[in-house]
N, C-alpha and C positions, 0 to 999 in steps of 0.2 A: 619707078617713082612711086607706085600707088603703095607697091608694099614697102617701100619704104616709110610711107607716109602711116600709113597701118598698123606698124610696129610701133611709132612714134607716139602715134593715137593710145594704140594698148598701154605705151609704157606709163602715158599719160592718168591714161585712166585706172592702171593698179596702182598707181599713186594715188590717186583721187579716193579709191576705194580704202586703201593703208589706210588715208587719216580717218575717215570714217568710220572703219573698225576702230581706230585708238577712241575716236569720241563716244561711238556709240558701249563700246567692250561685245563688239560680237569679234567671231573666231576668224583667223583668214580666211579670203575668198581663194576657191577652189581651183587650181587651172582651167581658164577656158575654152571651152571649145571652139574652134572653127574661125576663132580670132588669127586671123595672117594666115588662111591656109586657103588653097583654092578656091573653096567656095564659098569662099567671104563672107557664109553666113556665123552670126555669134549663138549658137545653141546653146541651151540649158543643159544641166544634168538631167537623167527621166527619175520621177518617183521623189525628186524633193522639192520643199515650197520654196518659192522666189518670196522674198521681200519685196513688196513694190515701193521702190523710192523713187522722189519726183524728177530725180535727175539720169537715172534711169530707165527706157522705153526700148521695147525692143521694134528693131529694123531689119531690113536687107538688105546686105552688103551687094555692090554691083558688081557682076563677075569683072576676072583680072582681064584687062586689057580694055575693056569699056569704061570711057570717062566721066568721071562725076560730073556733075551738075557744076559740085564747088570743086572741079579739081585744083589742086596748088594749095588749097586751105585746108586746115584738121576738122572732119568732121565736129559739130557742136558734142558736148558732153551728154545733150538728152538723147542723141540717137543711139546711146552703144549699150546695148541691153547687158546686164552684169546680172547673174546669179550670187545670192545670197545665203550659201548650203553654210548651214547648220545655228540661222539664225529664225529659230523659231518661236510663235507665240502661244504662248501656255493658254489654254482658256480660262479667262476668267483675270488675266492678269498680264500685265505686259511683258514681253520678249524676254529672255535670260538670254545672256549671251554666254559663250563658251569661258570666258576669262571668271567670268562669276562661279559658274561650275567647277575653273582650275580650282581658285579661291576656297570653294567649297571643300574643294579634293583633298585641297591641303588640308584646311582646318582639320576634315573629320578625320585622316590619319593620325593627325597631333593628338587629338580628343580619346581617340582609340588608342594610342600609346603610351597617353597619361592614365589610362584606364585600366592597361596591362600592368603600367609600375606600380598602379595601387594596389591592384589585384600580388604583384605581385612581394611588395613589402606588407602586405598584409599576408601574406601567404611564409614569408619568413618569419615575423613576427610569431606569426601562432607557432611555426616551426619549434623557432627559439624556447616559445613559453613550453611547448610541448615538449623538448627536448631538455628545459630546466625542470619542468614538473619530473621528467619520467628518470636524470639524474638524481634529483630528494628521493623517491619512492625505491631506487637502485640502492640509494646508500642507506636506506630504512630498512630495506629486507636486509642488506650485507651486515647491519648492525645487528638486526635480532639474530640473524643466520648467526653470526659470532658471538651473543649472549648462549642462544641454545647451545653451541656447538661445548664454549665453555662449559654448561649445565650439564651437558653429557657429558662431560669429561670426568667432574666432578661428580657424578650421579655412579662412574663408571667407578675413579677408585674407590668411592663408598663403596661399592659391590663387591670390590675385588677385595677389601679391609674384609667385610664381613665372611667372604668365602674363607679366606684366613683364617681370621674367628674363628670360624663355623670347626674348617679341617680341623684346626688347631684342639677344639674343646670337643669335635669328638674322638680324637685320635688320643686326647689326653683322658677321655671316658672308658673307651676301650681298653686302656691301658692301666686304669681302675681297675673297673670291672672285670680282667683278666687278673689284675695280683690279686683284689677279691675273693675270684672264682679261684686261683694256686692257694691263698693260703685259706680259706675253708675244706681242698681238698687235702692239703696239710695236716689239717688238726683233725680233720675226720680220719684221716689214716694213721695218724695218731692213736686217738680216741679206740680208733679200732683194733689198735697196735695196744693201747692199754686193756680195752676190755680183752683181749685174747690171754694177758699176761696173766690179771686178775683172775681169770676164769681160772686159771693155771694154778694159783694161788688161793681160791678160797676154797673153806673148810667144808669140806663135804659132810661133815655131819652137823654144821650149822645148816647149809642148804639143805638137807636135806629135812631138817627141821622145821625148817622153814616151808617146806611146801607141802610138810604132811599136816602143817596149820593151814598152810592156805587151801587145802581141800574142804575142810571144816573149821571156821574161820572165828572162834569165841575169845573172851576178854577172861576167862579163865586161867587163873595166875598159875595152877598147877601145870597147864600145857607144857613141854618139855620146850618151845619155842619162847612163851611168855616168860617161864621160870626163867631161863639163861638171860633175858633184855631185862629183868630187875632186877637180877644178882648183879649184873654185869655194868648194867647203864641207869637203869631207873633209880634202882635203891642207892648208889653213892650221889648222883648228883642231885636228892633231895632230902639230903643229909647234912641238915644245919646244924648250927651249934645248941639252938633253942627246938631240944626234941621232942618236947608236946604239940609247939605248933607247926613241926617237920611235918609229922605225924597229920594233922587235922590236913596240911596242904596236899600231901599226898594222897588221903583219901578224897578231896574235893577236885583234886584233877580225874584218877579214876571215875568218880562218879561224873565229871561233866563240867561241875558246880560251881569251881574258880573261876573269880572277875578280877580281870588285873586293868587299872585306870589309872591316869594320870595326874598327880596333884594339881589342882588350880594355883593360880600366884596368891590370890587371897587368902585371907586372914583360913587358915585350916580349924575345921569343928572337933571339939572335945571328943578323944574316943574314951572307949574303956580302958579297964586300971590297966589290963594285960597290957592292951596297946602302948600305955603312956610309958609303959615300965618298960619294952622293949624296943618298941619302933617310934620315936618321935620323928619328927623332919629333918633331923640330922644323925640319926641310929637306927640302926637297919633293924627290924623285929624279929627279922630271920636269923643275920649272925651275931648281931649284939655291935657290929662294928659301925664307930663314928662313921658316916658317909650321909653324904646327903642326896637323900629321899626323893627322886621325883617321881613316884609309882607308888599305890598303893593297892594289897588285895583284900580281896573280900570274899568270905565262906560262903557259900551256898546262900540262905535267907538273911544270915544274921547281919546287923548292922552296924557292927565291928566291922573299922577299918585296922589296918597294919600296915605301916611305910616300910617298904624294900629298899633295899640298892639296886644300883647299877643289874653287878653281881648275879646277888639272887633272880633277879629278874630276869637274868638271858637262861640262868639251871631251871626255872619252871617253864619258862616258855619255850626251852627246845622239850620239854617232859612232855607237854601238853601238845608239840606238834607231832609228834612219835603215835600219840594213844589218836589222834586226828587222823593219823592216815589210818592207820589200823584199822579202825570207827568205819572209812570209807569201802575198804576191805573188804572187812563182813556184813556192810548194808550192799555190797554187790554196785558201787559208784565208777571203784576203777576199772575200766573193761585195758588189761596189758597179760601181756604174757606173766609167767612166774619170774623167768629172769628181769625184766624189769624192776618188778614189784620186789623182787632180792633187790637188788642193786640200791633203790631207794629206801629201801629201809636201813641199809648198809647205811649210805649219808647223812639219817635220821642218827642212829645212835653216833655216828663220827659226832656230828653237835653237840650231844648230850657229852660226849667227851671232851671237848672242846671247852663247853662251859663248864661244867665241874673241873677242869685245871685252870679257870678262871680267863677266857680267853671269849669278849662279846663284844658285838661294835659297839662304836664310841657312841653311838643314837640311842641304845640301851640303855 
């Protein structure tokens, strides 16, 4: 009967404590000890605070088989001592009960979650931005990268034109410069081919007249060199038709003395009778023939002018390049071998032959 009554009591009183906990918000009460066991006493847990509440006092239970005082009745609610583990008081402030701490539990998870989503939309966010920024900056190099690439492309067939070019104008220099170089060795073996012919051909006893003047080199007309260039070349081609003033031209070449100048456009000054009678600006004083005059000479000092032609003018002037080189000759100017110095002179009278059959440039 007792432990029946005991159990009744108990059930009684973790009811009593439920609402309790609901009013107060502390945590369930713990299993208790000693409640409906042998030793009928209700013990505490060791090492945690009891709450002292007024409807709890602690007692001792009477052992089983000895009867209560009140047996047949449920003990009173103040005798049944109840632990109150895990309602404790904070100092300084009243009790928190364990529901309050769930409350907490939860909240600060929520708080920490809401903390991670921001962390972590912020964390894509900047992804994003970062991953738009570093797409512009991928298609800004891809773009230079294909400006440049184009530049070189075009930098590259510029170089390749120019190497073209380049082979092309010196392979076409070469190719000068080689006909060039064929036809100067052409005409020198020519040239060489004629001077052997010539040599083959000329009169040995002009050369050799020639170089027994050029030993002793005078302007003496008797020399057997001189005498043949005036029979032969000097004397016909200063052989006008007006033979006094043939005559004075020829001696002013010998001596040096002839001045051959070009008429001015203006008004030409009065010469003497000679002159007017034979050489006007349109009649040559030399052969008496109509031509007109752009040359005229002059004697040694005098001041008498003469109007030439054409003509006349190339017959004294190859005369007077003949006795020029000569001049050079025996002042010791031309340093050449004697064949040369032949040869040249050979070309000197060709001129003077040339012009006496009336044959001088058109600038004459």
């Amino acid at each position: 009967m007792v432990p029946r009554l005991a159990e009744m009591e108990s059930q009684r009183i973790s009811s009593s404590v439920d609402q309790h906990r609901l009013s107060t918000g502390c945590v369930p009460i713990p299993a208790l000890e000693g409640v409906g066991t042998d030793e009928g006493v209700l013990s505490l847990p060791q090492g945690d605070p009891v709450l002292a509440h007024p409807a709890l006092v602690t007692s001792q239970w009477q052992p089983r088989g000895q009867p209560h005082p009140d047996e047949g009745h449920p003990p009173p609610l103040e005798t049944v001592p109840v632990s109150w583990k895990g309602c404790r008081e904070s100092p300084g402030g009243p009790a928190e009960s364990p529901a309050g701490e769930e409350a907490q539990g939860e909240d600060s998870p929520t708080a920490a979650q809401l903390d991670v989503l921001r962390l972590r939309s912020s964390s894509m966010e900047i992804r994003e931005k970062g991953s738009e920024f570093l797409k512009e900056e991928l298609h800004k190099a891809q773009k230079e990268l294909q400006l440049k690439d184009e530049e070189c492309e075009r930098l590259s067939k510029v170089r390749e034109q120019l190497e073209q070019e380049l082979e092309e104008l010196t392979a076409s220099l070469f190719e000068e410069a080689h006909r060039m170089v064929r036809e100067a060795n052409m005409k020198q073996a020519a040239s060489e081919k004629q001077l052997k012919e010539a040599r083959g051909k000329v009169d040995t006893t002009l050369f050799a007249e020639f170089q027994a003047w050029r030993e002793s080199p005078t302007l003496d007309k008797t020399c057997p060199f001189l005498e043949r260039v005036y029979r032969e070349d000097v004397g016909p081609c200063l052989d006008f038709t007006m033979q006094e003033l043939s005559a004075l031209v020829r001696a002013a070449v010998e001596d040096n003395t002839l001045t051959i100048e070009p008429v001015a456009s203006q008004t030409l000054p009065a010469v003497k009778v000679a002159a007017v009678e034979c050489g006007s600006t349109n009649t040559c004083a030399l052969s008496g023939l109509a031509r007109a005059c752009r040359h005229r000479i002059r004697l040694g000092d005098s001041e008498s002018h003469y109007y030439i032609s054409p003509s006349s003018r190339a017959r004294i002037t190859a005369v007077c390049n003949f006795f020029t080189y000569i001049r050079y000759i025996q002042q010791g100017l031309v340093r050449q071998e004697v064949e040369p110095m032949f040869w040249e002179i050979t070309r000197l009278r060709k001129e003077m032959s040339l012009a006496k059959l009336g044959f001088f440039p058109q600038e004459a």
